[in-house]
N, C-alpha and C positions, 0 to 999 in steps of 0.2 A: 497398375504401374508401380514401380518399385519407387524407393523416397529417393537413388540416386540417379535414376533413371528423370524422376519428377524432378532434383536439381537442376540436372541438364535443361530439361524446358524452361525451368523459370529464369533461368543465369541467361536469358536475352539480355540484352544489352539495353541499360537502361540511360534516355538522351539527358544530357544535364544542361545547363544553362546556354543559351546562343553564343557561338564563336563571336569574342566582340577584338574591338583593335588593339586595348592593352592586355590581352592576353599575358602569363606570365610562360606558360609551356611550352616545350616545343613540339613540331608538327611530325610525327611518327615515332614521337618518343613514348615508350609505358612508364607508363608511374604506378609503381606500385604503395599502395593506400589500405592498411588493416585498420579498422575501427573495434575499439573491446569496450563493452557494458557490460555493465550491470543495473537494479533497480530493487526499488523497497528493500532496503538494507533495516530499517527498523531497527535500531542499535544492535545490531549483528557484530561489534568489533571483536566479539571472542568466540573462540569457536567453544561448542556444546559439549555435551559430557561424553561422546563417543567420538571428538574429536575433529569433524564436521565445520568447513567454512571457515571463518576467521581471518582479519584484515591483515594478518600476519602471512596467512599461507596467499593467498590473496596477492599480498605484493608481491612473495616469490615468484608467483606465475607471471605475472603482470612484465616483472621486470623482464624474467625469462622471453616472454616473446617480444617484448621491444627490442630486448638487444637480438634476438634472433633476422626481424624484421629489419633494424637500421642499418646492422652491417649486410644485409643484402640491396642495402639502395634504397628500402622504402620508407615511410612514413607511418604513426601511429598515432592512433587518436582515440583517447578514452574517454567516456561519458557513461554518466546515470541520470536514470530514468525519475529520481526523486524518491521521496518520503524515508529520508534520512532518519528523521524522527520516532520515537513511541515505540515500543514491545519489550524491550529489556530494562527491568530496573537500574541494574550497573549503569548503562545510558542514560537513559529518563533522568535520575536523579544529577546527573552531572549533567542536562542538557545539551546533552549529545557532543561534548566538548573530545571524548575520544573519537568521535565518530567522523567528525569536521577534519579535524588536526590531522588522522590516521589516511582521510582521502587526501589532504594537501600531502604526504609526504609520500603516497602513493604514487602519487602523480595525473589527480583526475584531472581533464582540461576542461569539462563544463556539466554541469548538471541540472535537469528540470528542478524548478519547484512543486513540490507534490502537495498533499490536500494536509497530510502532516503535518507539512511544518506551519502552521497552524495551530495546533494542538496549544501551545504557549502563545502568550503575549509576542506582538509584534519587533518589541525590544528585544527579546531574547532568538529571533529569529535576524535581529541586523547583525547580536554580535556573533552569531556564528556564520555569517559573510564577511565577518573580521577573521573568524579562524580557519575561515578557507583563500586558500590563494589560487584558486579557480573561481569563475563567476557562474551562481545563482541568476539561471535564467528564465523571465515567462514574459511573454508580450502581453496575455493579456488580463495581467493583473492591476486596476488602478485604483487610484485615490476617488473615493467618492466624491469628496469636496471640492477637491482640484483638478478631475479626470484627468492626471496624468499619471504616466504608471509608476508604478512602485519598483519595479528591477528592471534591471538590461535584458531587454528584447532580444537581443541577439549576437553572438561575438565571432569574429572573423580569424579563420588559420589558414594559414598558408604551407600545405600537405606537398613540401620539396617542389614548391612552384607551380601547385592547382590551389589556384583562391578558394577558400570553401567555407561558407556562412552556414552557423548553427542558431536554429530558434529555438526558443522555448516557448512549451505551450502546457498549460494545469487545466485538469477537468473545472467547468463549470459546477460541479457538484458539491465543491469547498465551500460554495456559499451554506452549502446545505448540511453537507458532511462534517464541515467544518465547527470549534467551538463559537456558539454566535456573539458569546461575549467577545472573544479575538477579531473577527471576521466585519464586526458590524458595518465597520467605518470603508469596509472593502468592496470594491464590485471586480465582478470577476465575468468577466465579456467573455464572448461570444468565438474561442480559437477557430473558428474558421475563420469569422472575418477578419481577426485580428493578424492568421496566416496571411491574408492576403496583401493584408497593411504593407507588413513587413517584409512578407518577401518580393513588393512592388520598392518599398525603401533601400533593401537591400542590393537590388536590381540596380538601383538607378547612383547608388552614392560609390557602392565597393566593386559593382560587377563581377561577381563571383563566379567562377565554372561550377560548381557545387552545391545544392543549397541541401544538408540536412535539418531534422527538427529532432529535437531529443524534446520527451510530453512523456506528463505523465497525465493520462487522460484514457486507458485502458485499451484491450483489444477484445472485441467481440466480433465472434464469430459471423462473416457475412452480414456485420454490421448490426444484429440483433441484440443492444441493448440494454433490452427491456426498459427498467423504470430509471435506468444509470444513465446518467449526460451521452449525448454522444461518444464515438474513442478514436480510433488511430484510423480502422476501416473507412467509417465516415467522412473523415477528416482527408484522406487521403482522395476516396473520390469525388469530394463537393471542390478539390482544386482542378485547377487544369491538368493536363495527364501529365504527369513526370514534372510538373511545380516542383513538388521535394524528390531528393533520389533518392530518401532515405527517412525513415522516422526510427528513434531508437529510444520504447515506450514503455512504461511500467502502470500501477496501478491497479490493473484487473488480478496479479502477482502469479501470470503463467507465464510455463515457455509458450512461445509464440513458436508452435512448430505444425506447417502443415501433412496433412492426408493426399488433400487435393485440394482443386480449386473450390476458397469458401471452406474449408473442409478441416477442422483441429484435428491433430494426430492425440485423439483422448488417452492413447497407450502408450503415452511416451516415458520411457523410463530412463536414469541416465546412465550416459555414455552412448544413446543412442545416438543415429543420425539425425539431424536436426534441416526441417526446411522451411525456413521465414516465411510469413504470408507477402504475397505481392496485390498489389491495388492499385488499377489506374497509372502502370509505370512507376511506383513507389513500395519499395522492400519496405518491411514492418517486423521490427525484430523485439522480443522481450525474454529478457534470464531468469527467469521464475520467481525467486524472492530470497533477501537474506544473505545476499553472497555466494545461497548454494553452487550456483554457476557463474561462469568468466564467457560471454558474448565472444563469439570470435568473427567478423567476416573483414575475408581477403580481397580486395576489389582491385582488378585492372583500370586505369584512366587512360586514354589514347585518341589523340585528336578532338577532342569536347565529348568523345564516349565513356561510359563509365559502365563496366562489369563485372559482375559480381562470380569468382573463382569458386572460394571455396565459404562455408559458412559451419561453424562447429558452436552447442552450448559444453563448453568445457565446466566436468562437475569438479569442486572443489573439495577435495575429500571428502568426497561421500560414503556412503557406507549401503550397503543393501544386507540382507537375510540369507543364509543359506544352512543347509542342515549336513551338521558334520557326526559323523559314526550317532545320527538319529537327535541330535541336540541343534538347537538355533544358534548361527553365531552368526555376529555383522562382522561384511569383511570387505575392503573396499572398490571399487566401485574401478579405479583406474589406479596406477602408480601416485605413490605418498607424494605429497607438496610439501618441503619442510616449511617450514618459517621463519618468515627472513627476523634474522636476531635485532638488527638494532628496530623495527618497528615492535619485535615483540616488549624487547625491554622497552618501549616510547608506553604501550599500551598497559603495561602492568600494574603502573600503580595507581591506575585506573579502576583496574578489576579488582585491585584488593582494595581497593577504598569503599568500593560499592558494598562486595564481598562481606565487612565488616561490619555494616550494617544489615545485610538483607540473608545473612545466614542465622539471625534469630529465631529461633521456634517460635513457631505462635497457636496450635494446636494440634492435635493427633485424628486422622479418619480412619472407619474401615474400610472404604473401597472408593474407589474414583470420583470423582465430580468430574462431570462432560461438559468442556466448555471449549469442543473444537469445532473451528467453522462451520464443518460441512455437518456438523451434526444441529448445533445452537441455533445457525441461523434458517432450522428447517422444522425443527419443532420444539416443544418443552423438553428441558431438561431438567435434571439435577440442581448443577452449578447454577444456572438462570432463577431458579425458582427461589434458592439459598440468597442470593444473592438481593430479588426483590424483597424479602423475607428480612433481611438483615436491616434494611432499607423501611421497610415496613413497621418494624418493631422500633428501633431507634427516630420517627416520625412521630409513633402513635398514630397513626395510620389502619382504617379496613382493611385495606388490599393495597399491593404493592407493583410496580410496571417499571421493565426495564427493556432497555434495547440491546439486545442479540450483541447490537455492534459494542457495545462495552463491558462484552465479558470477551477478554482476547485472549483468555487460554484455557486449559483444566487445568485443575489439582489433581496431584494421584494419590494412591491409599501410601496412608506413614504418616511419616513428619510433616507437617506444614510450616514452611518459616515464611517470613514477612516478604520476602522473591516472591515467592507462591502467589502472594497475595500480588504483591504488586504490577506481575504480570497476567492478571486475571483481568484488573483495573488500572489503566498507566495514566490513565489521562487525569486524574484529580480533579475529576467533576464534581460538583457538589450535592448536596441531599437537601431535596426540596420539596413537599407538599401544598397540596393544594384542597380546600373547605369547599364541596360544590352541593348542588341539587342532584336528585336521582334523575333526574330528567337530563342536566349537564353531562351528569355522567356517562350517561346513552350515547349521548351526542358523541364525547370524548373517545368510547371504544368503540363506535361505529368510527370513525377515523383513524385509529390506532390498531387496534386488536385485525383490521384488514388489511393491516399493511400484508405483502406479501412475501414470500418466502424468495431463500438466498439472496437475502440483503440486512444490512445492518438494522433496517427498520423494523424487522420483523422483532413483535414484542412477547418478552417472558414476565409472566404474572406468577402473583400467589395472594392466597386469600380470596380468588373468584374464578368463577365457573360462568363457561356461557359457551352456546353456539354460534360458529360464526361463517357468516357467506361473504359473497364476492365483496358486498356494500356495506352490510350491517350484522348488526349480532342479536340475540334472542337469548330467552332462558336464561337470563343472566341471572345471577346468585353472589351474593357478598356475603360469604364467611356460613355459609351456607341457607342465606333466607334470600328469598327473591326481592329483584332490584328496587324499589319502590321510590315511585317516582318525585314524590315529596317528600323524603326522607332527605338531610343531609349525612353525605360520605367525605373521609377524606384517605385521597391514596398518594401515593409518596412517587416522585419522578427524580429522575435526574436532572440536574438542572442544563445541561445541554439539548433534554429532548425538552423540558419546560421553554427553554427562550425558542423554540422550534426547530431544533435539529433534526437531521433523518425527518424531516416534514410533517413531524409531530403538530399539532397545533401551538401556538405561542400561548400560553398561559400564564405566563409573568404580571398582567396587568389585571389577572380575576382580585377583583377583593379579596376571596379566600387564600391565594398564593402567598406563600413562606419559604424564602431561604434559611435555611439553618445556618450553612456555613462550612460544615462537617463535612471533611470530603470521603467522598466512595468509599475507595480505601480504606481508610481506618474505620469506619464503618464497618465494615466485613470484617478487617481485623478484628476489633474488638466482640464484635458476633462471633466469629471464630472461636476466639480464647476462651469466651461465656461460656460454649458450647461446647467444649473441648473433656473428652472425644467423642466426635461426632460419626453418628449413625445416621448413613448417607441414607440408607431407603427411607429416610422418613424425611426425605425432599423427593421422592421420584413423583414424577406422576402420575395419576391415577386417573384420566381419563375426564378432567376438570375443562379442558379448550376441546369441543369439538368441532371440527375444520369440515364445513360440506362441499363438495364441490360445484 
């Protein structure tokens, strides 16, 4: 079946909330209703070095199709999917005050809270719900002490006379994924029941025709995922059918574009066609990550029916590869998006303030350090190994362990400036060690060293060698003698995965446990500089982790 043939089937008409008696519509009139997302922005406000995304071109589109849509009659409603926060030093270091400010003047109406924002203190995450003039939504985020929650559950718009209530809903996974020093005081329930809290509250006080959810809480495939909290799938069929008419989700950081039913379209490149997963009477949409794309879906409303037209992930100056008279050039992807001038000049001196600090050199390499997703969080690498190694030597530490999930990018061969660094490491975790028995130790990488692959838990070592199965590991070796079981070791952690992050064990309260203080970052940095210039193969590895099946 072709992807616009597969539209047709799925653009059924999806039922939205019970005709009740203050209705605001009228009875055979269309309303038309475009919804635009976006998700995991990760301080994306500038666009990259080949010109790609950016909160500047971003609003040009944005704007472009609202006034395309209003002067046709209809209505427009923009939301994100969350995790505003962490990836770009420019951001990070300004916590994310261009990032907040550039969606207020965008014109977001409501955004999830994602596991991000998080990453900082709680205080620095109220006052960027000062710098938005949109609300920061999750029902089921509360106060530990007080069980009551911590944000607006939910906010009501009125789409030219169809009531329509949006929730918010954050992966349970924050407790986990989350920094546990930020998180401690937090509990983070259970979104489905909390779905149902809310959209029984919202039923009964606003009576909505409408109910969407913007969540950042992922999409997996046919519901499949794995050791990650439930996502959007699940969530969609543990309610009643067509409960939400809409979920608009980020997190897992795909297009959400189907094959078929259950079925990810893995070949999706952009500018193609794009077809949302549907679940249980509920459309599931997500824009991949960054800004790269602009959400588009067109929905008819008629008589308490709601459906769905047309549905496009609009790329945002992207760029693809093509080969000209035998040479690679990137060229783009669809017609230029300029940028809207006065957000560009709001944004500027922004970037040049970052700019000014993070184009410091800070060492010179000859060839790459690999510290991209799909490679880091599947086996050893380079960067990983350097990185515990850094961590290792600055501890006085055997052996050194770190989580996949905290090395967020590579370095390439050349210059290294302190950007490099900082978007390798954004979160300013600290460096912490811990004094054990060799018997502890056992204990520690049979729970660790098995975490499993494509996830942030999965751990990058140096300084030890071992085999490792589904449960436990063997042949262990520190610095190359075997483990001995009454010996004491000490290996060097992050202190995110030490208070038990990614479901590390908690370690914080061993006798032998020590924060230093020192964060990540400069850490490396200063490794870096020692080292400088560094000869990468002598971090590769060498056949040190072997993985049985």
């Amino acid at each position: 079946m072709t992807k616009k043939l597969l539209l047709t089937a799925l653009s059924l008409s999806l039922l939205g909330c019970s005709i009740i008696a203050d209705k605001t519509w009228e009875k055979d009139k269309i309303y038309n209703i475009t919804v635009l997302h976006t998700n995991d922005h990760h301080g994306r406000f500038w666009q990259n070095r080949y010109g790609e995304y950016g909160m500047a071109a971003r609003k040009t589109l944005i704007d472009s199709i609202r006034s395309e849509v209003e002067e046709a009659g209809g209505s427009v409603l923009l939301l994100s999917g969350g995790d505003i926060n962490t990836g770009v030093p420019e951001s990070d270091l300004q916590n994310a005050e261009p990032d907040f400010k550039g969606m207020s003047l965008i014109g977001y109406d409501a955004m999830a809270i994602g596991n991000h924002e998080f990453d900082n203190p709680l205080a620095i995450l109220k006052q960027q719900e000062e710098w938005a003039n949109f609300p920061l939504l999750s029902a089921n985020i509360y106060d530990k002490k007080t069980n009551t929650r911590l944000f607006q559950p939910y906010q009501m718009f009125n789409l030219g006379g169809v009531k329509t209530a949006v929730i918010g809903l954050t992966t349970e996974d924050t407790a986990k994924v989350g920094n546990p020093e930020y998180v401690a005081g937090i509990d983070f329930k259970d979104p489905t029941t909390e779905a149902r809290k809310v959209i029984a509250e919202v039923e009964k006080s606003e009576h909505p025709d409408l109910i969407f959810a913007v969540t950042h809480m992922g999409h997996y495939q046919n519901a499949f995922y794995g050791v990650n909290a439930p996502g959007d799938v699940t969530l969609a069929r543990a309610l009643p059918e067509g409960a939400l008419d809409m979920i608009v989700g980020g997190h897992s950081q795909e297009p959400v574009c189907m094959e078929g039913p259950n079925v990810v379209d893995t070949e999706f490149k952009p500018g193609d066609d794009c077809v949302p997963d549907k679940q249980n009477g509920t459309y599931i949409m997500q824009a991949h990550e960054w800004g790269k794309y602009v959400g588009r879906a067109d929905y008819q409303f008629k008589n308490g029916v709601l459906t769905l037209v047309n549905y496009r992930l609009i790329p945002v100056n992207l760029v693809k590869k093509v080969k000209v008279n035998g040479e690679s050039k990137r060229v783009l992807v669809e017609d230029k998006i300029e940028q809207d001038p006065s957000l560009l000049a709001f944004l500027t001196p922004f970037q040049e303030n970052g700019q000014a600090e993070l184009g410091n050199k800070v060492a010179e390499s000859n060839a790459k350090l690999e510290g991209d997703r799909n490679m880091v969080r599947f086996q050893q690498t380079n960067l990983g190994r350097l990185v515990a190694k850094a961590q290792k030597e600055r501890a006085k530490a055997d052996f050194g362990v770190v989580n996949s999930g905290g090395v967020r990018d590579s370095i390439e061969a050349g210059t290294i400036t302190y950007k490099d660094v900082l978007k390798v490491q954004p979160f300013a975790n600290q460096l912490t060690y811990v004094d054990m028995s060799g018997k502890e130790v056992l204990e520690y990488l049979n729970a660790v060293a098995t975490k499993p692959v494509d996830t942030g838990a999965y751990a990058q070592f140096y300084g030890i060698s071992m085999s490792v199965g589904k449960t436990a590991v063997s042949k262990v070796k520190i610095n190359g003698k075997n483990l001995d079981l009454t010996e004491k070791y000490r290996f060097s952690i992050p202190s995110f995965n030490a208070a038990g992050g990614d479901g590390y064990p908690n370690i914080t309260a061993h006798p032998g446990f020590v924060n230093t203080g020192f964060v990540d970052a400069e850490v490396l940095k200063e490794y870096l500089e020692s080292h400088s210039p560094l000869k990468v193969e002598e971090y590769q590895p060498a056949g040190e982790m072997v993985y049985q099946n």
